[in-house]
N, CA and C of each residue as an Amber inpcrd file, in Angstrom:
protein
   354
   0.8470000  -1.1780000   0.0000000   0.0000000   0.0000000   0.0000000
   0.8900000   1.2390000   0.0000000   0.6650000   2.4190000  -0.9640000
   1.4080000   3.4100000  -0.5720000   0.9360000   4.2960000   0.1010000
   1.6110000   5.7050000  -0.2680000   1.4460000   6.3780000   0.8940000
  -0.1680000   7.2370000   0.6010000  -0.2820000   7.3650000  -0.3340000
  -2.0620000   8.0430000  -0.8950000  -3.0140000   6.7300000  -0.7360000
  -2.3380000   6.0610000  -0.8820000  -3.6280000   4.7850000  -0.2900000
  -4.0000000   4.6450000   1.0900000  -2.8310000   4.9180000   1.3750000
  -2.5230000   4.9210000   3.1640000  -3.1510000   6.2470000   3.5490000
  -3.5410000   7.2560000   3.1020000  -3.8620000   8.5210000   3.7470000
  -5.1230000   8.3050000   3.0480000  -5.8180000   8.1120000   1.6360000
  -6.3320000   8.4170000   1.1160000  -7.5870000   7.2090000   0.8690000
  -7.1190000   6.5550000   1.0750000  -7.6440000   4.4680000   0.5950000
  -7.9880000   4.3570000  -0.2290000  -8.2960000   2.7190000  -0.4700000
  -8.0940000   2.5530000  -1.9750000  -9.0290000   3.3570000  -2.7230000
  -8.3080000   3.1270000  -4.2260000  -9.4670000   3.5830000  -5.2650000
 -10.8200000   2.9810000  -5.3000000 -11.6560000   3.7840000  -6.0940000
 -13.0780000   3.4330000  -5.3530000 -13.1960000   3.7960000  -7.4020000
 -14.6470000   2.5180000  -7.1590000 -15.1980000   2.1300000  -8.1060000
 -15.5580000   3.9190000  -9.3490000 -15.2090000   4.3680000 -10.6910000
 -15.8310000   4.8450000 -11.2820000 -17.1890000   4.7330000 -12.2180000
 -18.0290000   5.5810000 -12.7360000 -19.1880000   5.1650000 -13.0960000
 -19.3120000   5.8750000 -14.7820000 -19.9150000   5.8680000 -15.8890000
 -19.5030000   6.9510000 -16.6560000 -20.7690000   8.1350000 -16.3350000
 -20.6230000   9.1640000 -16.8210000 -22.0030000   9.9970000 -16.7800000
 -22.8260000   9.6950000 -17.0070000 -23.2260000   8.7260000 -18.4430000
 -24.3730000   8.4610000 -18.6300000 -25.1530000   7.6820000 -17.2960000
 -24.0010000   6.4830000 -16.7990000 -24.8470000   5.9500000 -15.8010000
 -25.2960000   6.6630000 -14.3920000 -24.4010000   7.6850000 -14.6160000
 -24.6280000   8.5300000 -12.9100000 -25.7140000   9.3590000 -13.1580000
 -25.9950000   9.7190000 -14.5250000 -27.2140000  10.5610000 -14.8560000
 -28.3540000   9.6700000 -15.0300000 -28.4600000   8.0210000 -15.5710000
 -29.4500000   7.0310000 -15.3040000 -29.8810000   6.9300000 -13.6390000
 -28.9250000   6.8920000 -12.7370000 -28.9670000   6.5310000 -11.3050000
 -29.4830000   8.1140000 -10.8530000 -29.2110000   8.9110000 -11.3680000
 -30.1140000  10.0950000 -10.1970000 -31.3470000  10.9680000 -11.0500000
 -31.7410000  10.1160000 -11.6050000 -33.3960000  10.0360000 -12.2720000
 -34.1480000   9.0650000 -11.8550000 -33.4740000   7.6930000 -10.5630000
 -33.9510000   6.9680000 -10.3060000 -34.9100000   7.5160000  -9.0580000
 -36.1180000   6.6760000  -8.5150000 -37.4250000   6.8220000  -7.8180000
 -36.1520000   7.4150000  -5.8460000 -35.2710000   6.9720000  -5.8880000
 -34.2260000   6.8490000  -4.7100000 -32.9150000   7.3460000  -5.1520000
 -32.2130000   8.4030000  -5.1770000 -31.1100000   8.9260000  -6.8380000
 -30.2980000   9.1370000  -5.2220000 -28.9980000   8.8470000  -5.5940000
 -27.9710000   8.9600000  -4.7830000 -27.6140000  10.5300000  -4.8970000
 -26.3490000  10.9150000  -4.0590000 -26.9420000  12.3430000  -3.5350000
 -25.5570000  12.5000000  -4.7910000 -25.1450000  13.7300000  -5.6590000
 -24.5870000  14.1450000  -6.3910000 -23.2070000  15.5950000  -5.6270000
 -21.9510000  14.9320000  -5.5560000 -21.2280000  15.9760000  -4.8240000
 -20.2150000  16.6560000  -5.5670000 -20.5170000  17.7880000  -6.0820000
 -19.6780000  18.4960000  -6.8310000 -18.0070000  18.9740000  -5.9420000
 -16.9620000  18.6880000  -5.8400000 -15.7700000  18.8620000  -5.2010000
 -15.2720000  20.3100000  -5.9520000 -15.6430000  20.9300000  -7.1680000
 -15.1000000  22.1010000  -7.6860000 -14.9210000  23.4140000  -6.4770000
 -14.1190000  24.0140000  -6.3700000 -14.7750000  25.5420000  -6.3060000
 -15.6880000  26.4330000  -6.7260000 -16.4120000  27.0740000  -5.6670000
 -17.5420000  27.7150000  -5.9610000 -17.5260000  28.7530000  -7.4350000
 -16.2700000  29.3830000  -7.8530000 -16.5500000  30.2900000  -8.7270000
 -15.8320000  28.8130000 -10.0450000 -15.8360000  28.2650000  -9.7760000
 -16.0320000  27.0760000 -11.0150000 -17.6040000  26.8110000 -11.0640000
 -18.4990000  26.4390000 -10.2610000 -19.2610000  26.1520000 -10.4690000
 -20.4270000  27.3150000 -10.7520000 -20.2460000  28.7020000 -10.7520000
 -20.9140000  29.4790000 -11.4550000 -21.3950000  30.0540000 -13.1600000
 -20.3440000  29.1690000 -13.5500000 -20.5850000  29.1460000 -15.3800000
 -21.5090000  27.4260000 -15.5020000 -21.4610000  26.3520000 -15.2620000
 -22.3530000  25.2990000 -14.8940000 -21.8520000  24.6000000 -14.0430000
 -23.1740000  23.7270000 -13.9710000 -22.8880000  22.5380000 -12.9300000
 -24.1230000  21.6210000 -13.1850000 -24.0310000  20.6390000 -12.4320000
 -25.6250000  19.4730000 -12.5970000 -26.2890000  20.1580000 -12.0110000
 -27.8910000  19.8930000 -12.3250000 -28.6110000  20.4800000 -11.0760000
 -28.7910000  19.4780000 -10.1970000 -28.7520000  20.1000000  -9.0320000
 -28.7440000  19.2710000  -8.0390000 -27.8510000  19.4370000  -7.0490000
 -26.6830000  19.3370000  -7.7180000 -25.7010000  18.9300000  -7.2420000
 -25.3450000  19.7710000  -5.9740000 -24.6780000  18.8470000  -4.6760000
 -24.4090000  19.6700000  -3.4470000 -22.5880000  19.8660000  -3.8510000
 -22.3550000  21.6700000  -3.5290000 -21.1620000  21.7520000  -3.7080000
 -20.2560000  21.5000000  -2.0260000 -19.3740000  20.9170000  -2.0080000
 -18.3800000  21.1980000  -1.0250000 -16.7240000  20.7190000  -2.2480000
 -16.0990000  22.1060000  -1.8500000 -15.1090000  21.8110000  -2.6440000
 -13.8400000  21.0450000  -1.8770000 -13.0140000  20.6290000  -2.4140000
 -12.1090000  19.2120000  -2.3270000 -11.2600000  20.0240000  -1.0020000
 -10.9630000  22.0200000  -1.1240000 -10.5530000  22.4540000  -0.3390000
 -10.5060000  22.4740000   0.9700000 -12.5000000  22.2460000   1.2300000
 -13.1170000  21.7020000   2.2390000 -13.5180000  20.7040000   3.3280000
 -13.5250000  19.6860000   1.8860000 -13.6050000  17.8950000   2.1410000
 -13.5370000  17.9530000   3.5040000 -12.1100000  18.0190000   3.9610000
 -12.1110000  17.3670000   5.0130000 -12.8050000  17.7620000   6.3620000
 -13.3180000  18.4420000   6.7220000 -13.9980000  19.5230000   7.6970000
 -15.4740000  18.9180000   7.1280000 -15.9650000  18.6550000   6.0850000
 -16.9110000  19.0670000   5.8890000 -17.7600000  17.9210000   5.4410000
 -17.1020000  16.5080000   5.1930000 -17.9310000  15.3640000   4.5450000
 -18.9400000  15.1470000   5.2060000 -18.7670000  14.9280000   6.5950000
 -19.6680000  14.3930000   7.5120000 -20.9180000  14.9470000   7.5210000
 -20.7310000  16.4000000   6.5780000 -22.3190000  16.9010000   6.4170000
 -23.4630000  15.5470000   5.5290000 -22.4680000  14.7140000   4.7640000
 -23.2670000  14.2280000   4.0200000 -24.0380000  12.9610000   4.4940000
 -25.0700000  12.2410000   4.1650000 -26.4040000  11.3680000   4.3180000
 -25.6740000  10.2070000   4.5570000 -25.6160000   9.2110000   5.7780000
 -24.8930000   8.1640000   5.3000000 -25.7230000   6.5020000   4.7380000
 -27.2180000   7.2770000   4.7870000 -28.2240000   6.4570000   3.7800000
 -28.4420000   6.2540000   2.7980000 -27.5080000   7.1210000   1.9910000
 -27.6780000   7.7340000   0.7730000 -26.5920000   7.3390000   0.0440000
 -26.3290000   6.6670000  -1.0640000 -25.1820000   6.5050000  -1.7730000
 -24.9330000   7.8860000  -2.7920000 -23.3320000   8.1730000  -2.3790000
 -22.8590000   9.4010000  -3.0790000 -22.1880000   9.4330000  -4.3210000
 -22.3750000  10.0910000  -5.3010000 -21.5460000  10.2590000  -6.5510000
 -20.7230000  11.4420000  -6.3070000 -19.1630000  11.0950000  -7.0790000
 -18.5850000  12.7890000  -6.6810000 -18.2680000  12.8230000  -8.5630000
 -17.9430000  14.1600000  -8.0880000 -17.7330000  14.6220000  -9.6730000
 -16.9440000  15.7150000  -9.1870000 -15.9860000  16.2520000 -10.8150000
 -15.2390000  17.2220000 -10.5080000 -15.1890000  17.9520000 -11.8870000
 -14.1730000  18.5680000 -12.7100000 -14.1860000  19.2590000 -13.8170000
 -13.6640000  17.8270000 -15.2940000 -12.6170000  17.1950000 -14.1200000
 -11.8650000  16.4590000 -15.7100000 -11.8020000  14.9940000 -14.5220000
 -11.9970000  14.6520000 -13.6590000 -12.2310000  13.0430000 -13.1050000
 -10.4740000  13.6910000 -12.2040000  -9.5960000  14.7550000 -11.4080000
  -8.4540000  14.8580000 -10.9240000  -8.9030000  14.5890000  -9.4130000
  -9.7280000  15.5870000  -8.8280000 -10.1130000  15.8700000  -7.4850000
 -10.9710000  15.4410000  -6.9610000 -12.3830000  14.6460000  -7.6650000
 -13.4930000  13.7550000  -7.4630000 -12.8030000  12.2880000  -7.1920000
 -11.7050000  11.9830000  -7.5110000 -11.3240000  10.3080000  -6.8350000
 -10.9040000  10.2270000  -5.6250000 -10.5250000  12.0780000  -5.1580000
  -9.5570000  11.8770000  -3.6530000 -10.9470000  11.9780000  -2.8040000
 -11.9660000  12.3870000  -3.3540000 -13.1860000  12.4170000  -2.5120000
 -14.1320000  11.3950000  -2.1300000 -13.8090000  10.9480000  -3.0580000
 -14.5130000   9.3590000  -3.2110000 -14.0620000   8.7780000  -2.4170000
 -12.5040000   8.5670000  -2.2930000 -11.3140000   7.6950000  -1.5880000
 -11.9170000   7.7680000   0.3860000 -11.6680000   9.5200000   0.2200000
 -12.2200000   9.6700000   1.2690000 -13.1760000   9.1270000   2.1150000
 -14.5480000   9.3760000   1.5090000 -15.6630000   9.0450000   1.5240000
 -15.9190000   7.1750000   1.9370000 -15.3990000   6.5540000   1.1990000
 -15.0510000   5.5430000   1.0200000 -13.8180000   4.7990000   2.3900000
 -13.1820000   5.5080000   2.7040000 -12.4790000   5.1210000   3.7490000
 -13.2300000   5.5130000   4.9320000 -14.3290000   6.0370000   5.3170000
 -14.7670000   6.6610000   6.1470000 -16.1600000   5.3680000   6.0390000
 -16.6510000   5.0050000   5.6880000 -18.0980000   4.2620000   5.4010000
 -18.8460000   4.4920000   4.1280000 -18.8090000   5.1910000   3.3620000
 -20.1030000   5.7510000   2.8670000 -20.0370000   4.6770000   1.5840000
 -21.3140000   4.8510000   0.9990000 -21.2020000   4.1740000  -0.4160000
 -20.9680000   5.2480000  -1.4520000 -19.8710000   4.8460000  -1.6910000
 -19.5830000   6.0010000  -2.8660000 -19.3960000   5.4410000  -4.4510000
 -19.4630000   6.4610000  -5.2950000 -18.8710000   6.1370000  -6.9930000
 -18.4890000   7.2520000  -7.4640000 -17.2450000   7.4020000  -8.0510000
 -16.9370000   8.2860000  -9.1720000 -17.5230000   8.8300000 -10.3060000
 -17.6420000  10.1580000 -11.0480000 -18.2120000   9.8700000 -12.3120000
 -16.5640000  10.0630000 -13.1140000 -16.3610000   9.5170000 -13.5150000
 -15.2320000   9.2330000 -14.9880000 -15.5370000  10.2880000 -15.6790000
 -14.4520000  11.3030000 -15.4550000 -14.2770000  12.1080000 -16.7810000
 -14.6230000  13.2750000 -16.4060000 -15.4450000  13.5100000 -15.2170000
 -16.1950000  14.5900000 -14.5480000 -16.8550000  15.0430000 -15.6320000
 -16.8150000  16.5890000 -15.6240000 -17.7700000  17.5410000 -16.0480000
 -17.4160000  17.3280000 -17.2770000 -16.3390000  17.1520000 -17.8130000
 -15.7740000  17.4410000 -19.4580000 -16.5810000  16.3990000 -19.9690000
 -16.3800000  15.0370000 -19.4390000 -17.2440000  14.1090000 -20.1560000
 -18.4500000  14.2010000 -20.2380000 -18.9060000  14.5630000 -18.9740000
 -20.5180000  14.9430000 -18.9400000 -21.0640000  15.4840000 -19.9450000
 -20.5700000  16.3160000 -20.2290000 -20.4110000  17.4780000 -21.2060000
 -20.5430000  16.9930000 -22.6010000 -19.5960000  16.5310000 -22.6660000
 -19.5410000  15.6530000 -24.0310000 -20.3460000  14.5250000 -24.2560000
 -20.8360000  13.9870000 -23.2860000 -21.6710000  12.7320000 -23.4210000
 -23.1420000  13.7010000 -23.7890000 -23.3980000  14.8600000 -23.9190000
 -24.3390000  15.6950000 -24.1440000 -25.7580000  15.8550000 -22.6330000
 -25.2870000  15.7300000 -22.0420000 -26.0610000  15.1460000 -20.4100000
 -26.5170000  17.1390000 -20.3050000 -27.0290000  17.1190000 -19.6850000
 -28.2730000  18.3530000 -19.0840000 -27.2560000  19.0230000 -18.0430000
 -27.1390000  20.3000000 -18.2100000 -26.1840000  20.8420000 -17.4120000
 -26.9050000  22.2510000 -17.1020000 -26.7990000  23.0920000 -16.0210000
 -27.6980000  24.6660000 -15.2700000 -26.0430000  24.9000000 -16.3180000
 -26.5100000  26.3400000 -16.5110000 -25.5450000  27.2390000 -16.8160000
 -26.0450000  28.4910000 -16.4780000 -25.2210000  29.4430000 -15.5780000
 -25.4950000  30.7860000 -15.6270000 -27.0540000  30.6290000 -14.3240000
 -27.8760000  29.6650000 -13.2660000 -28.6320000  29.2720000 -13.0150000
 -30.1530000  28.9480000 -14.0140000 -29.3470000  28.5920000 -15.2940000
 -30.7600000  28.2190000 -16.2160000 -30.4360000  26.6150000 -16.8160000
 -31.2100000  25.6710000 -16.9120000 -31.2080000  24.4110000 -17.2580000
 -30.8010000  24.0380000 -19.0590000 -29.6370000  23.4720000 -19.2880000
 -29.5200000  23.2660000 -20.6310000 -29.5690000  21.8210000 -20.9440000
């Protein structure tokens, strides 16, 4: 084990967008955690999505549901795996989305921009 596994634990399962956007249209949708910074997330973001940025994480996970399985997301899949890791070393059920926002993006998925729905 090294030393980010050891602080961080293991890697934790990724998902692609399409399926993280199938899973939180579901009747029970796992909770959606944006890790960006706030003035990142003012040009878009999912709707939904609860921000705590990666800056934060640590102070601040425990805000989240531990009934609730969490997706993290980030801009390009860099800062959403250390959250996951986190998350994941701590109890929670977590998943990655692969690729974050860029893929999202590109996979053509529904994104707020500017606070209006695209």
């Amino acid at each position: 084990m090294g030393l980010f596994d050891w602080l961080f634990g293991s890697p934790v399962r990724q998902i692609s967008p399409q399926e993280a956007y199938e899973l939180l249209q579901t009747a029970v949708p796992p909770l959606l955690v944006d890790v960006r910074q706030p003035a990142e997330t003012q040009t878009e973001r999912v709707e939904g999505a609860a921000l705590i940025p990666l800056t934060e994480f640590g102070r601040r996970y425990r805000e989240l549901p531990r009934d609730r399985q969490i997706l993290t997301i980030c801009r390009s899949s860099h800062r959403s795996p250390i959250a996951a890791r986190r998350l994941a070393k701590a109890g929670y059920d977590v998943l990655d989305v692969a690729g974050g926002l860029n893929a999202w993006q590109a996979a053509g998925l529904p994104l707020s921009k500017n606070g209006q729905h695209s």
